[in-house]
C-alpha positions in Angstrom: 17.6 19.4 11.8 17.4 20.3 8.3 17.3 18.8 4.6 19.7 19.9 2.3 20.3 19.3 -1.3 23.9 18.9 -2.9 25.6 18.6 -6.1 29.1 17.5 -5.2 32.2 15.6 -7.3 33.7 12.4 -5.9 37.9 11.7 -6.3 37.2 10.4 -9.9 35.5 13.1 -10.6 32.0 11.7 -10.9 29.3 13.9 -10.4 27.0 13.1 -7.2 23.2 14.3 -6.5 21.8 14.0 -2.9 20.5 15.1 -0.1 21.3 15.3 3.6 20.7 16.1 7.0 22.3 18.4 9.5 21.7 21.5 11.8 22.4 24.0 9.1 24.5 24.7 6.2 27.9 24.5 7.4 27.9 21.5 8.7 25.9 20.3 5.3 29.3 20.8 3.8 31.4 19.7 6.5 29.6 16.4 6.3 29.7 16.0 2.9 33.8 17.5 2.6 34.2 14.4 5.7 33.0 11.9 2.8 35.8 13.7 0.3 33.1 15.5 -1.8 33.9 18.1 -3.6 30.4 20.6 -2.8 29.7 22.0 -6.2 25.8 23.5 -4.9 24.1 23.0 -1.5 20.4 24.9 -0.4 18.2 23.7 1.7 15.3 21.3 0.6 11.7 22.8 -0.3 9.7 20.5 2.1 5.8 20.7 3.0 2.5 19.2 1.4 3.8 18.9 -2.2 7.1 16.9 -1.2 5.5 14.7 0.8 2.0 14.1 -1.7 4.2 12.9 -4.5 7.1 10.9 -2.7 10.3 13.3 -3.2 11.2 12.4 0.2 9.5 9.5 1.4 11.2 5.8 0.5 8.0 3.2 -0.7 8.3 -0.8 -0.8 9.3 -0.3 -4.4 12.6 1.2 -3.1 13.0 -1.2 -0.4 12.5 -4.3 -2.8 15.1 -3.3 -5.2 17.5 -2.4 -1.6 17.2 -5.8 -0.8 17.5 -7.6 -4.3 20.5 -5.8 -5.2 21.8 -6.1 -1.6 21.2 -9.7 -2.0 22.7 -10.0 -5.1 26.2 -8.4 -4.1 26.4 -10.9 -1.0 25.9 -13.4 -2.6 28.9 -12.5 -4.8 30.9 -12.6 -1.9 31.2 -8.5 -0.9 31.2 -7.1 2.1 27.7 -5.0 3.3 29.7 -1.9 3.3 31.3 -2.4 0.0 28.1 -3.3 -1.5 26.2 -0.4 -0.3 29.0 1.9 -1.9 28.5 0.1 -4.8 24.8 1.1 -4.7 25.2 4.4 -4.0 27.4 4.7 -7.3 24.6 3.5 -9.5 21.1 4.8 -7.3 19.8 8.6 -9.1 16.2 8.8 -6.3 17.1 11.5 -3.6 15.3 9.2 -1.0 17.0 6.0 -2.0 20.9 8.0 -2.0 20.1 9.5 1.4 19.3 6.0 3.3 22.0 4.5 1.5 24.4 7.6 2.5 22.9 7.1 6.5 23.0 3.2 6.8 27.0 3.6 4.9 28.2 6.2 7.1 26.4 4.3 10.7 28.3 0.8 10.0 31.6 3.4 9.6 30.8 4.0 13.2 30.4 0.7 14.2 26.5 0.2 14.1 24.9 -2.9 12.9 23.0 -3.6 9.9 19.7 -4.1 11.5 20.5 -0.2 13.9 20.8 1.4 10.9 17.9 0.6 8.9 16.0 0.6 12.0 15.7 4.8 11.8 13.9 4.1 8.5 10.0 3.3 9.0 9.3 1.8 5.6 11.1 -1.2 7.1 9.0 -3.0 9.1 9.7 -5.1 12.2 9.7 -7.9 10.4 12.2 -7.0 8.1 14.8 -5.5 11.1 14.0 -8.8 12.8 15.2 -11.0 10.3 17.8 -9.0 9.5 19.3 -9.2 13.0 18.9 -12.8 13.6 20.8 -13.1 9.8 23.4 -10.7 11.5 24.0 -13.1 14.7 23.7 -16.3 12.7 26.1 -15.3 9.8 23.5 -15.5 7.2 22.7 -12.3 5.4 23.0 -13.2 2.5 20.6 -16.3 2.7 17.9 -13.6 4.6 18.3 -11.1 2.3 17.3 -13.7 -0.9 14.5 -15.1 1.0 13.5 -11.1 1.6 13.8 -9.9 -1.7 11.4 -13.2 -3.2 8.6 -12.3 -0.2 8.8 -8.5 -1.7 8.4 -9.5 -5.0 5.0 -11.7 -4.1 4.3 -8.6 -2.7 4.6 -6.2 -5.7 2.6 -8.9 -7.6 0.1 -8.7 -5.0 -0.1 -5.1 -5.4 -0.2 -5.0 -8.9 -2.5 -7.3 -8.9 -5.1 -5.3 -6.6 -4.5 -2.4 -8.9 -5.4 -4.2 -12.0 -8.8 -5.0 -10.2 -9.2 -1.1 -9.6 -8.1 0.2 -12.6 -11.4 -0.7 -14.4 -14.0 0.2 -12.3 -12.2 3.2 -11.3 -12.1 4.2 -15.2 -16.1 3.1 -15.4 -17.3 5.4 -12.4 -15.2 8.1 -13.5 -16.7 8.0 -17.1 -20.6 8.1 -14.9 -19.2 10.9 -12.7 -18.8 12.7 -15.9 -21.9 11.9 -17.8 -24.0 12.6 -14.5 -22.0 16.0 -14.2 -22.4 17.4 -18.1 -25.8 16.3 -17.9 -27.0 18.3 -14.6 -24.7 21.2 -15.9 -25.4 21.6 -19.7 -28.6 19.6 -20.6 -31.2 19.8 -17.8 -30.5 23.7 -17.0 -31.4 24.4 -21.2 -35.0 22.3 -20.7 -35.4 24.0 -17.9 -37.4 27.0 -19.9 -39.7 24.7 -20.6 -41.3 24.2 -17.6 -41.4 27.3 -16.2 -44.8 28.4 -16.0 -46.2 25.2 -15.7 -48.8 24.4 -13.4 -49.3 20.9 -12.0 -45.8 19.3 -13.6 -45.3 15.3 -12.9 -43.3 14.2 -10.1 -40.6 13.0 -11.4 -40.3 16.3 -13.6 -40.1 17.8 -10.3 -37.5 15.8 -8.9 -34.7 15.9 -11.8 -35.7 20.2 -11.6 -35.0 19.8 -8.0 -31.7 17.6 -8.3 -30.3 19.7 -11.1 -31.0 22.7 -8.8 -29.3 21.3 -6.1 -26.0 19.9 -7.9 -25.5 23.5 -9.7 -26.0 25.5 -6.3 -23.7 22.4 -4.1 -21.7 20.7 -6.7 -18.4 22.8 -6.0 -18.5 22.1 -2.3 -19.1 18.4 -2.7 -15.9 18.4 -4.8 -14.3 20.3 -2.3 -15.5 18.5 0.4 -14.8 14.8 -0.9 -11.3 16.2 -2.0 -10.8 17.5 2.0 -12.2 14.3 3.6 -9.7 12.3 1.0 -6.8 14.4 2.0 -6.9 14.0 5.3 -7.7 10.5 5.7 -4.5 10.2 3.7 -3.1 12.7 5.8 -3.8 10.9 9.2 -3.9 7.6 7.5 -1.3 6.2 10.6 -4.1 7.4 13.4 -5.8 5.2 15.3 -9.3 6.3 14.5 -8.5 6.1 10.6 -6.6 2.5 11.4 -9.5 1.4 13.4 -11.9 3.0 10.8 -10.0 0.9 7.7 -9.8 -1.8 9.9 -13.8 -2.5 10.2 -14.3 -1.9 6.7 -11.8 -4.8 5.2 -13.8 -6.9 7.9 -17.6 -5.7 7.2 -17.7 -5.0 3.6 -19.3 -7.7 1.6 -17.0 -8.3 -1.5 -13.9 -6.3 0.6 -13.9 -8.9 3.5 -13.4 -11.9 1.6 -10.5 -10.1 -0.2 -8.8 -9.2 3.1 -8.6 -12.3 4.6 -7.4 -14.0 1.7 -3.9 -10.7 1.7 -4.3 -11.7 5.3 -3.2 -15.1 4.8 -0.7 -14.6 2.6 0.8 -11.7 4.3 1.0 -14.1 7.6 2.2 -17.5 6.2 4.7 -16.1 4.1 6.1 -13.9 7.0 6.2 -17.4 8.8 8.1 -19.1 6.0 11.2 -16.6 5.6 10.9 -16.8 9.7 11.0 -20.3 10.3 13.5 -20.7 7.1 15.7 -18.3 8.6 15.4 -20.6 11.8 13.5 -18.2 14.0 11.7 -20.1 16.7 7.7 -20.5 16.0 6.8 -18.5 19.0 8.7 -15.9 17.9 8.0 -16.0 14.3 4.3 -15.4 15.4 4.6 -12.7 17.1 7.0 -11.0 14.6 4.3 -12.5 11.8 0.7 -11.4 13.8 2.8 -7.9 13.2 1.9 -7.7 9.8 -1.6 -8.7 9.7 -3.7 -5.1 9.1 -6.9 -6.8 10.9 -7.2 -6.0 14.4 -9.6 -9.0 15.2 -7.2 -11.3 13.0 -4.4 -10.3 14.8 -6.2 -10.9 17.9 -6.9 -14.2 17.2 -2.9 -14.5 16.1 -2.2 -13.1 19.6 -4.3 -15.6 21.7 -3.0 -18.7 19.3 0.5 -17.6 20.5 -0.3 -17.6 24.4 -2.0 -21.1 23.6 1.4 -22.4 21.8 3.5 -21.1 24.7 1.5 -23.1 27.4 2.7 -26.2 25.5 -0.5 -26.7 23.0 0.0 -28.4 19.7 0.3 -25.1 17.2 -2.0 -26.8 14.6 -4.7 -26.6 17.5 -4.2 -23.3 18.2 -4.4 -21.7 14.9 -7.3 -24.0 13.5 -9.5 -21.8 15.6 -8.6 -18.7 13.7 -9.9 -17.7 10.7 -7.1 -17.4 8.5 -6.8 -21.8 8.8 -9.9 -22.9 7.2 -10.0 -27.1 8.3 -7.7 -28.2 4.8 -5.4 -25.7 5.6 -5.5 -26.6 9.7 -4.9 -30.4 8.2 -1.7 -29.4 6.5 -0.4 -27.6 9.5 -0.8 -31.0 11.7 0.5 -32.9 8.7 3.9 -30.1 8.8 3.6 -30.5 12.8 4.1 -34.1 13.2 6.8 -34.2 10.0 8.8 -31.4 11.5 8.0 -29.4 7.8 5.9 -26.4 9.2 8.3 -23.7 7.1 7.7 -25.7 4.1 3.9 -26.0 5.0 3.4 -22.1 5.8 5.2 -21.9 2.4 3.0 -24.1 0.5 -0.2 -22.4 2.3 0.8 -19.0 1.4 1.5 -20.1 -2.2 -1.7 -21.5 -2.8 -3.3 -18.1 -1.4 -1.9 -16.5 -3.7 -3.8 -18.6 -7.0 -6.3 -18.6 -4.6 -6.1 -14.6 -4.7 -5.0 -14.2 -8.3 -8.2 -16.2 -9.8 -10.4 -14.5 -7.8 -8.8 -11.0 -8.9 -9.7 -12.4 -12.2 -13.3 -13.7 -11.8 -13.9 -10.3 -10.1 -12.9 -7.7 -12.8 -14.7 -10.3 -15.3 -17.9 -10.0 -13.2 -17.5 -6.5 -12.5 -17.1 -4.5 -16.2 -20.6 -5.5 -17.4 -21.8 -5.1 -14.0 -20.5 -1.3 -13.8 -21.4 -0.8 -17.5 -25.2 -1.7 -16.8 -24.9 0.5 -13.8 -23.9 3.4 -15.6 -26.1 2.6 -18.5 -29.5 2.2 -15.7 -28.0 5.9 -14.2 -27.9 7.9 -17.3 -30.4 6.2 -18.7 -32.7 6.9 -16.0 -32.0 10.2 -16.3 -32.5 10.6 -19.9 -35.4 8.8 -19.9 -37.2 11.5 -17.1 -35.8 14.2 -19.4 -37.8 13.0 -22.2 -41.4 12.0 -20.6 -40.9 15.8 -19.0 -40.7 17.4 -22.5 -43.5 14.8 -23.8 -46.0 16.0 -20.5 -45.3 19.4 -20.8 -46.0 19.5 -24.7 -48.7 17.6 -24.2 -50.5 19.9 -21.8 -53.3 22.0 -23.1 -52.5 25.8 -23.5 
């Protein structure tokens, strides 16, 4: 199979941009004539490194929350699923977003369900297709698709919020990258004169010659070779030895692993609430829930409180031993259990994460700009002040 791109007219004249799959170019068009285009241009897609690096062809969470809020949106006006996914298509311009919508229109032409046709798409999960196929045999889509499109947008918050906490620091380091860098390029390489010719120079005088030395002879290949190693973790970011490798380090890290559970918990109990509010049955809902947890020991722990429910335990029990239910939050689980309110209770658990999550987002990046500005203040001051008992030994030194 091959992409293709296409400029095409619709019946009312309405100029289309897309692109599409098929074995080669005639049958591009002979697609796209079968949807009574009118195929103005068609070549095949550039594809490679570039394409995939900056998203031309790949669909993100982004794209699949505004799918579901507008999807949830027409329903709820009363359309059909095929009449509003034409309606989409009309008014979507990303080549990504137009070619899922173009796949999942023309598979329910053929007769395929909602949840098959999505299904081809891995940037919706098995939580999502889950839901969407009990909503499918139940008769509530539209209801599932609302409760979908409010868990995505927690989810963008959640996102945004993590990169607010990152913007910072990542601005700080980069500024001490750059001081280190002009310093070991432009400054210490001009003093270096001198000390040349100098017997018995200080240590530290020694040391700074030495690192300066080093990062002029090294410093491109440390570039390159951070720039290779972040590549291809990217790269084979879905392997197993990266996943595992991610894995430990949410877990281990100091300041990381307290972050992590706290997405973990949210991710989990909100997963449970649009399950069990969609009337999924709790054993179920677990495992479709444990599915979204990016901890291998959490899920783990998920995995074995499922067997336990199963054998007839009480679920509060079960879960209390694993770390995501601290004892208050194990206390409102037994008080959801015995009133028959556990969607209401994983709803109220996830919510309160999430203030949880967004305070401590807060007290972090308060507690973390002076921190990162007297680190790079100790670093280049450090530095500076080596430089300057270097030039006061040598000049100092009898002739």
């Amino acid at each position: 199979m091959a992409l293709f791109t296409y400029v095409a007219y619709n019946t009312s004249g309405v100029e289309q941009k897309g692109r599409i799959d098929a074995i080669d170019l005639a049958s591009a068009k002979a697609r796209l004539e079968h949807q009574q285009l009118l195929v103005a241009d068609i070549k095949e897609a550039s594809s490679g490194l570039n394409a995939n690096v900056f998203g031309e062809r790949g669909l993100t969470i982004k794209d699949v929350e505004f799918f579901t809020a507008e999807i949830s949106l027409l329903l709820t006006s009363g359309l059909r699923v095929d009449k509003g996914l034409q309606i989409l298509l009309h008014n979507v311009e990303k080549p990504a977003l137009r070619d899922m919508l173009q796949n999942v229109l023309q598979q329910l032409k053929q007769g395929h369900k909602l949840s098959e046709s999505i299904a081809a798409f891995p940037v919706f999960s098995s939580l999502y297709i889950g839901l969407v196929q009990i909503a499918e045999e139940t008769g509530e889509l539209a209801a599932t698709f609302q409760r979908l499109a409010d868990e995505l947008h927690y989810q963008m918050d959640l996102r945004e919020k993590i990169k607010q906490a990152l913007v910072y620091p990542a601005v700080i380091l980069t500024v001490c990258v750059a001081a280190i860098v002009f310093i070991f390029n432009f400054v210490v390489p001009n003093l270096t004169s001198l000390f040349q010719d100098q017997q018995n120079l200080p240590g530290y005088t020694v040391a700074l010659l030495a690192v300066s030395d080093f990062f002029n002879n090294y410093q491109l290949w440390l570039a390159l070779g951070l720039v290779a190693t972040g590549v291809g973790l990217w790269y084979y970011r879905e392997h197993s030895f990266v996943k595992a490798l991610g894995s430990k380090c949410r877990e281990r890290l100091p300041v990381v692993a307290n972050a992590n559970l706290l997405v973990e918990r949210i991710r989990f109990n909100a997963a449970l609430h649009v399950m069990l509010s969609a009337g999924v049955a709790i054993d179920r809902s677990m495992k479709l829930a444990a599915k979204t947890l990016r901890t291998e020991s959490l899920r783990n722990e998920v995995a074995r409180a499922a067997e336990r429910v199963n054998r007839g335990e009480g679920l509060a029990d079960c879960l209390s031993e694993s770390r995501l239910y601290p004892p208050y939050f194990a206390a409102l689980l037994s008080i959801g259990e015995e009133s028959g309110e556990l969607a209401r209770v994983f709803g109220e658990i996830a919510d309160r994460s999430r203030r949880t999550f967004y305070s401590w987002v807060t007290r972090f990046t308060s507690l973390l700009e002076p921190a990162l500005i007297l680190f790079m203040g100790a670093v280049v001051g450090t530095i500076v002040v080596i430089m300057m008992l270097s030039i006061s030994a040598v000049t100092d030194m009898p002739i």
